[in-house]
N, C-alpha and C positions, 0 to 999 in steps of 0.2 A: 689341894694336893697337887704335886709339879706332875704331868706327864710323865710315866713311862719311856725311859728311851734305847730301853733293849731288850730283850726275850732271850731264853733258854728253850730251844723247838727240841725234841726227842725223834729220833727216827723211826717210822714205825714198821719200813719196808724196804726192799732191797728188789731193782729191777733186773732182772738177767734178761736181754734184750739180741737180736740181731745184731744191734748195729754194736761193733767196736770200739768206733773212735767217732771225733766229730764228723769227719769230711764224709757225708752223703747221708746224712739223717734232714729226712724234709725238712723244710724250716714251717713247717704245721704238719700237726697230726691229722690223721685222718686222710693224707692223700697218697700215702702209700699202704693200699689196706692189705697188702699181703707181709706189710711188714708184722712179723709176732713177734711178742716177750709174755713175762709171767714176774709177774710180782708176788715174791715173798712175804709174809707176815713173819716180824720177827719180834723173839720175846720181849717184853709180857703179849705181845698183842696176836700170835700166832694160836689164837680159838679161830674155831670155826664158829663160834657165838657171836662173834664181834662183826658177822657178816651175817646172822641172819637177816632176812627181806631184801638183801640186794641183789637174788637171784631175780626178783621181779623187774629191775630194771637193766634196760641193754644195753648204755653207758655210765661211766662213772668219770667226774673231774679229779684230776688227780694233780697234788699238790707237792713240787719235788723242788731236789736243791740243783742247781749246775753246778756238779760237783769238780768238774773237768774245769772251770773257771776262775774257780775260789781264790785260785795265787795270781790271777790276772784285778789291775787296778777295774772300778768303774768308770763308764765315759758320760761326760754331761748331752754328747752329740754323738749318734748313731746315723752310722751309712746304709739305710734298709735295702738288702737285695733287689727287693721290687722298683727300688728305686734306679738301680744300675750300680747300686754303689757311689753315685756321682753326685749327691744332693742328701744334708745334712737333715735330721730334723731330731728333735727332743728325746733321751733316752725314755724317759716316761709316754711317750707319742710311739714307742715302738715296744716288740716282743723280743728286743736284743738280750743278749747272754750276760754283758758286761751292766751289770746293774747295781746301786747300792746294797740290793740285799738280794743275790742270787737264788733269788725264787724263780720257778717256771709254773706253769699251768697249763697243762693236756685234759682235752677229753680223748677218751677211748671206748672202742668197743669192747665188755666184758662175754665173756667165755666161760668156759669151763671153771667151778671153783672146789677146790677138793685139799684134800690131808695127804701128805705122803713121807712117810718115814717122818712121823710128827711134827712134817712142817707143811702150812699152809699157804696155799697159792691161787691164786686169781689168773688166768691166761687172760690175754691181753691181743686185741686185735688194732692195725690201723695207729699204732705207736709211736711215737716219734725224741724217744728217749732212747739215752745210752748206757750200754750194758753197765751196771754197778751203779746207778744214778740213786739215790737215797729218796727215798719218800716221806714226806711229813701229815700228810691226810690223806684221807680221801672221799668223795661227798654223791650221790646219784645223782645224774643227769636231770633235768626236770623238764622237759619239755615245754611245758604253758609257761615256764617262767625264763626259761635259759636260752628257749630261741626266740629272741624280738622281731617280729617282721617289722620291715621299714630301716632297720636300722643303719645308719652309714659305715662304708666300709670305708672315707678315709683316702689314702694316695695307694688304699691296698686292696682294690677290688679283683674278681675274681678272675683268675688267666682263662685267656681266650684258647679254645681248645686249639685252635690253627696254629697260635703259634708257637706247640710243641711237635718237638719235632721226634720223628719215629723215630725205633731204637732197632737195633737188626742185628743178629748172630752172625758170628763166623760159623762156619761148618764145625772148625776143631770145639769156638764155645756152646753151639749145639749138643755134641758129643756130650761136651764134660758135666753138663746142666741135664743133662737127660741119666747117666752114669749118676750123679749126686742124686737127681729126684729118688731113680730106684735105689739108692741105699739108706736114703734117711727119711723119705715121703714126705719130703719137704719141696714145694712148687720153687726154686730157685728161675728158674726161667722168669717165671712173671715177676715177682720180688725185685731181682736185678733190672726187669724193665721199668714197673713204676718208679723205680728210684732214679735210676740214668736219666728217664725223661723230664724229669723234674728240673736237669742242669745240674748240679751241685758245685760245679765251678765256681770260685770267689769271681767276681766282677770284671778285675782287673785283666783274667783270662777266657773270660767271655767271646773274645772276637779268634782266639786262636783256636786255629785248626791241626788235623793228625797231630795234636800234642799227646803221646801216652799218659792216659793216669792210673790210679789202683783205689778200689775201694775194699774195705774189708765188711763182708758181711756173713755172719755165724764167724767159722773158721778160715773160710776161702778169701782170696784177695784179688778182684776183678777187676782184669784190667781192658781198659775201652778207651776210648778217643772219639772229639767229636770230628764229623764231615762237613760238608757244604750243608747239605740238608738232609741229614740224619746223623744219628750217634749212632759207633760200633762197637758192640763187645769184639773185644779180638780174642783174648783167654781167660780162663780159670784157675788159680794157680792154688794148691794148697799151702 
């Protein structure tokens, strides 16, 4: 019998996420944990049946398309962040976007799972998906089997905590991040730091300084600039 050489995947979910666009979604899950979304079951698959026993475990892998990618070609050779941008290696060797088959894979931490107005939802902690990102599974975390000790990380081991560098309000983005928390009870202050600290700057713009840029996160678009040594929120804009 010749191989299989394509599939029909069905969606089974729909993320409504923080983040908006690409520019300032970590490039791994799990290092921005105030980032939330909530994932949708949608029909046939929006039971609350199709979820029992996964309240027992506190992550799940979840298995999505880059949907934001789809009309962009794939690269045989990816520039990894971690690398500077400056040094090639294998798209298969890397968790780049531009891929033959625009599949991703996050774990996240699971939350709240409930029914409302007969649609079903999973909240989602520690995310690192964009809003409307399509889901094709989803599978629980296993612990004894999913985290190897020993295992290599590669040319992508884990950053050194020094060399992030602090993140600091203006008074006016003070203000505006304290005015949002009380009207939505949403921690915007912290959210907006672990993401700024991260860099989200492509490569190329890594050494420039007072450059303004904007990121958009919920509905706000936060704009900040990096220093000598620290980044500044300067505003909040809605």
């Amino acid at each position: 019998m010749p191989p299989l050489t394509s599939f029909t995947l069905q969606t089974i979910g729909i993320v409504h996420s923080c983040y908006k666009e690409k520019f300032g979604i970590p490039r791994q899950p799990g290092l921005v944990t105030e980032a939330t979304a909530r994932l949708e079951l949608i029909p046939p698959y929006n039971r609350l049946d199709t979820l029992d026993g996964i309240d027992g475990f506190s992550h799940i892998w979840i298995q999505f398309i880059f949907h934001a990618c789809i009309s962009e070609s794939w690269k045989a050779k990816i520039r990894p962040p971690r690398l500077g941008g400056k040094t090639k290696m294998g798209v298969f060797a890397t968790r780049a976007t531009h891929r033959p088959n625009p599949i991703g894979l996050s774990v996240v931490k699971i939350g709240r799972i409930y029914q409302e107005n007969k649609k079903v939802f999973i909240d989602l902690h520690g995310a690192d998906l964009l809003d409307g990102t399509p889901v094709l599974d989803i599978k629980p975390y296993l612990p004894y089997a999913d985290n190897i000790a020993n295992a290599k990380d590669g040319f992508a081991p884990p950053p050194v905590k020094t060399q992030i560098k602090p993140v600091v309000f203006s008074d006016l983005a003070k203000t505006q991040c304290e005015h949002y928390q009380n009207l939505h009870n949403r921690d915007i202050a912290t959210l907006i730091r672990q993401v700024i600290e991260q860099d989200p700057r492509p490569s190329y713009l890594s050494e420039q300084l007072d450059r303004e840029h904007g990121i958009t996160l919920w509905e706000l678009n936060v704009k900040w600039c990096a220093r000598n040594d620290h980044f500044e929120i300067l505003r909040i804009e809605q």
